[in-house]
N, C-alpha and C positions, 0 to 999 in steps of 0.2 A: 133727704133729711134723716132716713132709717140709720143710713150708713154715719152723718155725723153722732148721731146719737150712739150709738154702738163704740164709735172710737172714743168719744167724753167718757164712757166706762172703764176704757181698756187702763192695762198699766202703766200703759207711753204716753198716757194725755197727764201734762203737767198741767202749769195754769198759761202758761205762756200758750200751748196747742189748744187747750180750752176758748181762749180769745180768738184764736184766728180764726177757728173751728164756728163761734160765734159770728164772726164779721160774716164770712159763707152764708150761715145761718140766716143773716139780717140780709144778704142781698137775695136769697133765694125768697124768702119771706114778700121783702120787697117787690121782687118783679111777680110773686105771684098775687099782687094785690093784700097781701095781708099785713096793713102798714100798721095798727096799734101793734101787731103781735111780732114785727120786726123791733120793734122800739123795744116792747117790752124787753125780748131774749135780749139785746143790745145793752138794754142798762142794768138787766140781772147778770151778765158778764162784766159788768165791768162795777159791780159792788162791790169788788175787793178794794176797787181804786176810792170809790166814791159811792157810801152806802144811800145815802139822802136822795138822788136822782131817783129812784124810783117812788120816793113819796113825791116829790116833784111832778112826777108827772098824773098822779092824780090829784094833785094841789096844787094849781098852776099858782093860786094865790100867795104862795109860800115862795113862790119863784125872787121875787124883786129884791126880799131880803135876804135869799143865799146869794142870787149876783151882788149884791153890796159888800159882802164877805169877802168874795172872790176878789171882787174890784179892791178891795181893802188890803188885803194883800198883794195882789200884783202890784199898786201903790207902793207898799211898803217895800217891795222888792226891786223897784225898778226906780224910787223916788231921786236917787242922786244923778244917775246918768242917764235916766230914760229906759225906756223898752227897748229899744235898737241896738243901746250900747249895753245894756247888760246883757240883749239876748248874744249877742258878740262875743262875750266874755263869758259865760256858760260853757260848763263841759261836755263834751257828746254822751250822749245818755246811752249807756250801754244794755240798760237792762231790756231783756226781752218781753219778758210782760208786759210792762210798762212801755215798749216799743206798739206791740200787738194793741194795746189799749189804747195810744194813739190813735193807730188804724183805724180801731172800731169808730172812737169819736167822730170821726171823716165820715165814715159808714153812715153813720148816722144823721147828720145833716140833710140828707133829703128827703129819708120818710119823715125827720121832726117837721122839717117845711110841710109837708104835706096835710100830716094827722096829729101833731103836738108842736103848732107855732109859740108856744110859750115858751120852750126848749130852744127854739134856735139859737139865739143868743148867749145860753147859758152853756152849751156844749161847747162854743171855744174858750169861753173863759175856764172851764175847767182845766181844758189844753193847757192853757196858757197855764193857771197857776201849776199845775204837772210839770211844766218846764221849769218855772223859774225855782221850783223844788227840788228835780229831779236830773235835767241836764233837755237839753236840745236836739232834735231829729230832724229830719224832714217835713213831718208831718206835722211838728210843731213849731215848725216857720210859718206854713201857711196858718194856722190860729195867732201868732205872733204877727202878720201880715194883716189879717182880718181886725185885729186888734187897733193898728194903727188908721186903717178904713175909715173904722167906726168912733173909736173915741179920743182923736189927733185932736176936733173943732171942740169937745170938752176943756181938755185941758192941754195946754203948752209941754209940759211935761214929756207927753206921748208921742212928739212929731220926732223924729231923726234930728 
């Protein structure tokens, strides 16, 4: 952890290295049992993306009406041809950061299972609206994948 911290200083840590740097961060955190304090450094990396997650996570009650937002947009984004076909039609998201920040989101899904179950559900939708904003990865097919899981039997819209 000394050694990440020392390179977050240096002159070579963009924000793009700052993420990754973070995901490290969050699994080292993790396997040493310290899951609040993985999550935390997790969503204080990725506030450039998404400031509000970290009041989220000590206001879980605040949670239901930022996933509504989310959901309200992916909606809007995806209302004429679906999640499938628009995520199809999206461009390959080139940016690094926002590469790295996906990653993290991943990262993060199994301390939130652990120690902030109010979170779980609300880390792919962030994915997901990231994508339908930004362009498509790897790592935001599986949130795009997850998406269809989950809320195909809500509405018609959502299935392939």
């Amino acid at each position: 952890m000394e050694q990440c911290d020392r390179f977050l200083l240096s002159t070579v840590c963009d924000r793009q290295y700052a993420i990754q740097v973070a995901v490290h961060q969050c699994r080292i955190l993790f396997y040493m049992g310290k899951t609040i304090e993985c999550i935390a450094r997790g969503i204080q990396a990725f506030s450039f993306v998404e400031e509000r997650l970290s009041d989220l996570l000590n206001d879980p009650t605040a949670v239901p009406a930022f996933e509504s937002e989310l959901l309200d947009g992916i909606m809007t984004a995806t209302q004429t041809i679906g999640i499938a076909e628009s995520f199809k039609r999206l461009p390959i998201l080139k940016d690094d950061s926002l590469l790295a920040a996906h990653s993290l989101l991943l990262e993060l899904l199994a301390p939130c299972a652990w120690a902030a179950p109010h979170l779980l559900h609300t880390l792919p939708l962030v994915g997901i609206s990231l994508t339908f904003q930004f362009g498509k990865c790897v790592q935001s097919a599986l949130h795009v994948l997850w998406s269809q899981i989950h809320f195909s039997p809500l509405d018609g819209y959502a299935c392939c």
